[in-house]
C-alpha positions, 0 to 999 in steps of 0.5 A: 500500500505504501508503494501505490501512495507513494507512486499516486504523491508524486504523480500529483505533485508532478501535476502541480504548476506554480501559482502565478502560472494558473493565476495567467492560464485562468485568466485567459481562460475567462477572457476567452469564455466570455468573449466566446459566450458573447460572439457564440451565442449558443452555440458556445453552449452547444459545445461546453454541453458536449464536453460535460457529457464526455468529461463524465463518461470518461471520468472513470477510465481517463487518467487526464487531470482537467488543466492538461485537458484545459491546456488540450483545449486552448491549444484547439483555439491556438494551434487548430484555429491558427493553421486553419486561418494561416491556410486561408490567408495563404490560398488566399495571397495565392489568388485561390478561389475560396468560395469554390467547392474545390478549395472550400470543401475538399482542401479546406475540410480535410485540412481542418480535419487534420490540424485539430489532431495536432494538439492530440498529437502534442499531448500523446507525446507528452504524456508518454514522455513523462510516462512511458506508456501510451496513453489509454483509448479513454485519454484519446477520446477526451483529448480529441474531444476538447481539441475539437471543440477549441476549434470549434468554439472558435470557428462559430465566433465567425459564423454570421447568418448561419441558421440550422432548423434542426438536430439529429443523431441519438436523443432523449426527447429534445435532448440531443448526445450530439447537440453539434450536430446541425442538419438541414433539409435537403429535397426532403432529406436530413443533411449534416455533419456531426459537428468538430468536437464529435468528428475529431473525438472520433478520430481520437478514438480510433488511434486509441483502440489503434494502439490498443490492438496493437499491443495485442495482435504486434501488426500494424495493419490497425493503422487502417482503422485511424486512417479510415475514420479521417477520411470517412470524417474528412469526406463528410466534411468536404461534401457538407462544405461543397453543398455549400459552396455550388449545391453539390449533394453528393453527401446524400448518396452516403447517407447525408451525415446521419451514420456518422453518430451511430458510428461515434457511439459504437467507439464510444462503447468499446472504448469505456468497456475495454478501459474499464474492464482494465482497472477493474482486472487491475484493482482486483489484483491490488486490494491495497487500491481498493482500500487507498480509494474506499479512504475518505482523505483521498482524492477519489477521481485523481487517485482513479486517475493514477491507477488508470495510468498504472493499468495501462502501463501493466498491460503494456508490458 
């Protein structure tokens, strides 16, 4: 029991960051949420309901404490939004047509497809630097997720006259999964995309179940499941933007968008059940963890947190 307190002290120890530096992050966090809240409208709420929904359905399987996920997230903002405007200046200083559906659709929307999974990336390196391990399928999803949605938030802050009449994918009543996903009617059809934070939370989350296969199976034919999530995400996004730009409907002919959320949720549920079922396996080895977590002095979801790293880290061997 010793040994896991000490490993769970200096995992959160090493988390801890000087107190001027939060004071600064916090506060560009706040001017940012505020400027958002008031150029978004809400569609800002749209996102951060999104967000809630995933941060609870990942709270037990991720080991990603909330300023790392806050840092994913404004790295959305920064690098995502940053290449995607840099992009867009340059074609445009190069006299490309922006509005055609060539460069409106099938550059511009596998380009931002692309450069939402930088701060993915940036964060997986990280993560394994500091630990040596992969980070679980469960980090993926959460990563993904508010990179998307950094990207996205931004992104509504410059829609002007946008209006959707309606949302679609799995829902309770009026309560959507997928509140991003805005669709219009097209000769009688539904029509969409599942919205920035949902595509690229599942793109995150093929790499993750990526990497997980891999360690059981030693091929590296699972890159194909990562690589086919983009572009099946990326074709989406390009025909969405082409209907926009010359009323191209080619979207329809692959079923308009509409698949895209089961497909999501399918990910989803492989995902939680194969993270879950490692710390439960975990745990049942360890009773000293039980105990450490059944402890009123611990901090129970950061204590979780740890142990789902020490899980992935043993399945890794």
């Amino acid at each position: 029991m010793d040994k896991i307190k000490s490993i769970i002290n200096k995992s959160l120890k090493f988390r801890r960051l000087p107190q001027w530096f939060i004071w600064i992050w916090a506060a560009c966090i706040i001017f940012l949420l505020i400027y958002f809240i008031v150029k978004g409208k809400n569609y800002f709420w749209l996102e951060i309901w999104f967000l809630i929904e995933i941060l609870i359905l990942s709270i037990l399987t991720r080991s990603i404490g909330w300023k790392r996920l806050l840092s994913v997230f404004l790295q959305g903002i920064v690098i995502s939004g940053g290449l995607t405007f840099l992009l867009y200046k340059l074609m445009s200083i190069a006299g490309a047509n922006m509005g055609s559906a060539f460069i409106n659709g099938w550059v511009i929307g596998p380009a931002e497809e692309l450069f939402k999974l930088m701060p993915l990336a940036l964060a997986v390196y990280l993560l394994y630097k500091k630990r040596k391990v992969i980070p679980n399928a469960s980090d993926f999803l959460i990563i993904s997720v508010m990179a998307g949605s950094g990207f996205s938030i931004i992104e509504k802050t410059f829609w002007e006259g946008v209006s959707f009449p309606f949302t679609y994918g799995p829902h309770i009543g009026r309560l959507y999964f997928f509140p991003d996903a805005l669709g219009i009617m097209v000769d009688g059809r539904a029509f969409g995309y599942i919205g920035h934070a949902a595509a690229t939370g599942l793109i995150g989350m093929a790499f993750g179940l990526a990497f997980y296969i891999r360690k059981k199976v030693k091929k590296e034919w699972v890159w194909i499941i990562p690589a086919l999530v983009y572009i099946w995400v990326s074709i989406e996004h390009a025909l969405l933007n082409s209907y926009y730009a010359d009323g191209s409907k080619a979207l329809l002919k692959i079923g308009g968008g509409l698949i895209t959320p089961w497909i999501f949720i399918m990910f989803l549920i492989a995902v939680l059940a194969i993270d879950g079922v490692n710390l439960i396996a975990w745990l049942r080895k360890r009773p000293e963890g039980r105990k450490i977590l059944k402890d009123k002095q611990t901090f129970f979801f950061k204590t979780l947190h740890v142990f789902n790293i020490l899980a992935s880290r043993e399945k890794a061997k």
